[in-house]
C-alpha positions in Angstrom: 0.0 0.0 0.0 3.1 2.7 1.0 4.6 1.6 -1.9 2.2 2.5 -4.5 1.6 5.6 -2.9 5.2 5.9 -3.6 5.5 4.7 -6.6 2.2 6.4 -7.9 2.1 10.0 -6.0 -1.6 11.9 -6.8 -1.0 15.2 -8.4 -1.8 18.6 -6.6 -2.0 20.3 -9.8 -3.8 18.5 -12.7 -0.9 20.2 -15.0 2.4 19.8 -13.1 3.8 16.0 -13.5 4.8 14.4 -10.6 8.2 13.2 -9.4 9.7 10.7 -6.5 9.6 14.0 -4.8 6.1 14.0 -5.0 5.9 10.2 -4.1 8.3 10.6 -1.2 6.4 13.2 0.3 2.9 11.7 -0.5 4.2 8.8 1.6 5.4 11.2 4.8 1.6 12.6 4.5 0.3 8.9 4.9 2.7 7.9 7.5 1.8 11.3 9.5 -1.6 10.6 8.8 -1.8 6.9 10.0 -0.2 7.9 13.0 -2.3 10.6 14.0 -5.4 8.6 13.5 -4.2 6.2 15.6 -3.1 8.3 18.3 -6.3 10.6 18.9 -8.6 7.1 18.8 -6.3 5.9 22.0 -6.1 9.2 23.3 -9.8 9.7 23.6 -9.9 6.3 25.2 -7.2 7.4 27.3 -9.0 10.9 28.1 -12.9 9.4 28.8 -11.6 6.9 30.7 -9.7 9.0 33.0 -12.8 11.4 33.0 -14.6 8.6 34.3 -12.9 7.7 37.4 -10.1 5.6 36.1 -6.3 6.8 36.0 -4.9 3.4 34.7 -3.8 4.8 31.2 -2.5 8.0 32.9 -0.2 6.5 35.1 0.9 4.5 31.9 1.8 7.4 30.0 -0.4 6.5 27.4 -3.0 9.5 27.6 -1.4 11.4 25.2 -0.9 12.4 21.8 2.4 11.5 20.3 2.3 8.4 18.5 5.4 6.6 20.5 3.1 6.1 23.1 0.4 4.0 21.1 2.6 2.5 18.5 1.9 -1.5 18.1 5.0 -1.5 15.5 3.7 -4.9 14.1 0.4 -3.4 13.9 1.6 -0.3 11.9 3.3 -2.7 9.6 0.7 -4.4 8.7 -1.6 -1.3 8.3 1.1 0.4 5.6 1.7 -2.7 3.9 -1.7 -4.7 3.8 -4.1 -1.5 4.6 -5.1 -3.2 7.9 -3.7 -3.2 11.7 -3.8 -2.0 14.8 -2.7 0.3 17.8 -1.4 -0.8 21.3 -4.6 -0.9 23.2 -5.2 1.7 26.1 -5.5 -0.3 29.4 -8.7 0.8 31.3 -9.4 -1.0 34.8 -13.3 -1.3 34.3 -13.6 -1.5 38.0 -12.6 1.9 38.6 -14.8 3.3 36.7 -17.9 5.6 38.5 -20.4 3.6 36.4 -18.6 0.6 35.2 -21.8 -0.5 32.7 -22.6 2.7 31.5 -19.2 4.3 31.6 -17.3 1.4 29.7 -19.8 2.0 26.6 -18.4 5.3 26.9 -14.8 4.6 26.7 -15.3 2.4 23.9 -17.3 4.9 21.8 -14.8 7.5 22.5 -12.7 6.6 19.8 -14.9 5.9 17.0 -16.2 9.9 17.7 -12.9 11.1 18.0 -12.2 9.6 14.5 -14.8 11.4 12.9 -14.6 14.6 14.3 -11.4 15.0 13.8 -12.1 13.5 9.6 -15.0 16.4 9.9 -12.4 19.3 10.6 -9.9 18.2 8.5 -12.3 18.2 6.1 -13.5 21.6 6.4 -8.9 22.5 6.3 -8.5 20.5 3.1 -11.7 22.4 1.2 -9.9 25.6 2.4 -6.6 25.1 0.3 -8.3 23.4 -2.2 -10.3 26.5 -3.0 -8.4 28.9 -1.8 -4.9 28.5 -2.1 -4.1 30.1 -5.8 -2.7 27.8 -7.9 -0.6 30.9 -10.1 1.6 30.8 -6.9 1.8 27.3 -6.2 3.3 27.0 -10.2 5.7 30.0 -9.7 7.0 28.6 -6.3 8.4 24.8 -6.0 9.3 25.0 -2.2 5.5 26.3 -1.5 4.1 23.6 -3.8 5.9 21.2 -2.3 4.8 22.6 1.3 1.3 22.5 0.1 1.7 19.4 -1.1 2.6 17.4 1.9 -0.2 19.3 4.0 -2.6 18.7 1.5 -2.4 15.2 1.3 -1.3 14.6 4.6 -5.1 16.4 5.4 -6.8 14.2 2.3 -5.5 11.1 3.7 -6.3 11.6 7.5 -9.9 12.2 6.5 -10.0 8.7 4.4 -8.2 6.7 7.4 -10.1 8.8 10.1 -13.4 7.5 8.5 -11.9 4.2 8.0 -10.6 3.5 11.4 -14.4 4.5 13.0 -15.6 2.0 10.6 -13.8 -0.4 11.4 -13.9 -0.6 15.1 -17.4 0.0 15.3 -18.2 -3.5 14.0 -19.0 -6.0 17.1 -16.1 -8.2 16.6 -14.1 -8.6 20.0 -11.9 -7.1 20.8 -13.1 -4.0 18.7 -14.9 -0.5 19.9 -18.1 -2.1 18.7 -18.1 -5.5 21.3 -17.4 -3.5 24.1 -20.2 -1.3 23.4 -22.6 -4.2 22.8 -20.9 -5.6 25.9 -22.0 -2.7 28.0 -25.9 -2.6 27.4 -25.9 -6.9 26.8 -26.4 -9.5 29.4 -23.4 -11.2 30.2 -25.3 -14.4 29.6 -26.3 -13.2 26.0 -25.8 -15.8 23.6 -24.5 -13.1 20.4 -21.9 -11.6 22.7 -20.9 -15.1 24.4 -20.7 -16.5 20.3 -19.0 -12.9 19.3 -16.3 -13.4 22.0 -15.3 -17.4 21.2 -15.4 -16.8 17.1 -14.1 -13.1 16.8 -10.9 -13.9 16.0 -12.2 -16.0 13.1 -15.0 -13.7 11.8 -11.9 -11.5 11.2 -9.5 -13.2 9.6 -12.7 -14.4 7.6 -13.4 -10.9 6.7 -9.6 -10.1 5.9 -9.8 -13.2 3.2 -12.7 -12.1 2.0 -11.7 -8.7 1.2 -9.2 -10.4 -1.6 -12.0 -12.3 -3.4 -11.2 -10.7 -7.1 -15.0 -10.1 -7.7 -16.2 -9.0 -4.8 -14.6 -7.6 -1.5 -17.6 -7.5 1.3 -15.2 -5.7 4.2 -13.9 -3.3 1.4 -17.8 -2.5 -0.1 -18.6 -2.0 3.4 -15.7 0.6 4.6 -15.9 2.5 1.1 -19.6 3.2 0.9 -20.3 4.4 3.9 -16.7 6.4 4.0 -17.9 7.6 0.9 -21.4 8.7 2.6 -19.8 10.4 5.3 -17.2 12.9 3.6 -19.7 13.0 1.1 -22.1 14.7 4.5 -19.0 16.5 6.0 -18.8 18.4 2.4 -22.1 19.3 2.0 -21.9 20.4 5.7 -18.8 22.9 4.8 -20.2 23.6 1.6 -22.8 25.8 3.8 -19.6 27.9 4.1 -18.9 27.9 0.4 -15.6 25.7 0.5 -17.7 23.3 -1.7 
């Protein structure tokens, strides 16, 4: 995946051809913006968590920002070379939580939301050099195209993997966002959640596989279409403001 974005860098500027320059700084913006995504979904665990009576990921360090903190490095691998991975997860002591039931199902959604508000500003930044950032000046200056460049994609791509990430851990598959907030409002005796947590792991890899099928990709349809939906809602939202 990091390599085609190498290999193939988008063009800012339908005219200008691009070069490895482009392509190595298409693939900083990607990195930059895999990390980031990452980081504010384990921060916002991290945060609610703490808000909520528990301090465990505080005293780990881990509620923060910078990506060291939250880097699973086999995780990241996977996610720039097969487009799927993971973080290392925030610990959160359940038990110390005011309202263990109710608070957990906060925790859990905390990242999916951070996710897309932070896709729904970026998209309102990227519509604002996209429409206003004159493209005379970008053509007469190479070190401002350049600096454009890498802000501009690094803003296109957060949005996608943002979108992407919320999507992803939404679904109910343990040990994603989406089991533990089925967890919180289920009986622990519920037969969906009991099956969910013994076959998870195999509904996923299941999925994965799937997504290679060369004539049609369920997890792919599924993340697309309604990332597509959502930017597609975010835009019209700025468009309100004319960036559209």
């Amino acid at each position: 995946m990091i390599f085609d974005i190498f290999k193939n860098p988008p063009a800012l500027i339908s005219s200008v051809a691009t070069t490895q320059a482009e392509g190595f700084l298409c693939m900083i913006a990607f990195v930059f913006a895999l990390l980031m995504a990452l980081s504010v979904h384990e921060y916002a665990h991290a945060f609610v968590a703490y808000k909520c009576g528990d301090n465990t990921a505080k005293l780990y360090g881990r509620m923060s920002v910078n990506p060291i903190k939250h880097l699973d490095f086999f995780g990241a691998a996977m996610l720039l070379i097969a487009g799927f991975g993971w973080a290392k997860p925030v610990p959160v002591n359940y038990y110390n939580l005011n309202n263990p039931r109710r608070d957990s199902a906060f925790v859990s959604s905390a990242g999916v939301l951070m996710n897309v508000f932070v896709a729904f500003i970026y998209t309102g930044l990227f519509l604002c050099i996209a429409n206003f950032v004159p493209v005379d000046l970008l053509l007469q200056n190479r070190f401002l195209y350049m600096l454009v460049y890498i802000i501009y994609f690094f803003l296109f791509y957060s949005v996608l993997l943002n979108v992407g990430f919320a999507l992803f851990n939404i679904l109910p598959i343990f040990p994603l966002d989406g089991y533990r907030i089925l967890e919180a409002y289920c009986k622990p005796s519920n037969k969906v959640l009991l099956f969910l947590r013994q076959y998870s792991f195999y509904i996923l890899i299941a999925v994965i596989l799937l997504d290679y099928l060369p004539i049609f990709s369920p997890f792919s349809w599924y993340i697309v279409s309604l990332r597509n939906i959502i930017i597609d809602a975010f835009m019209a939202f700025w468009g309100i403001f004319g960036l559209v």
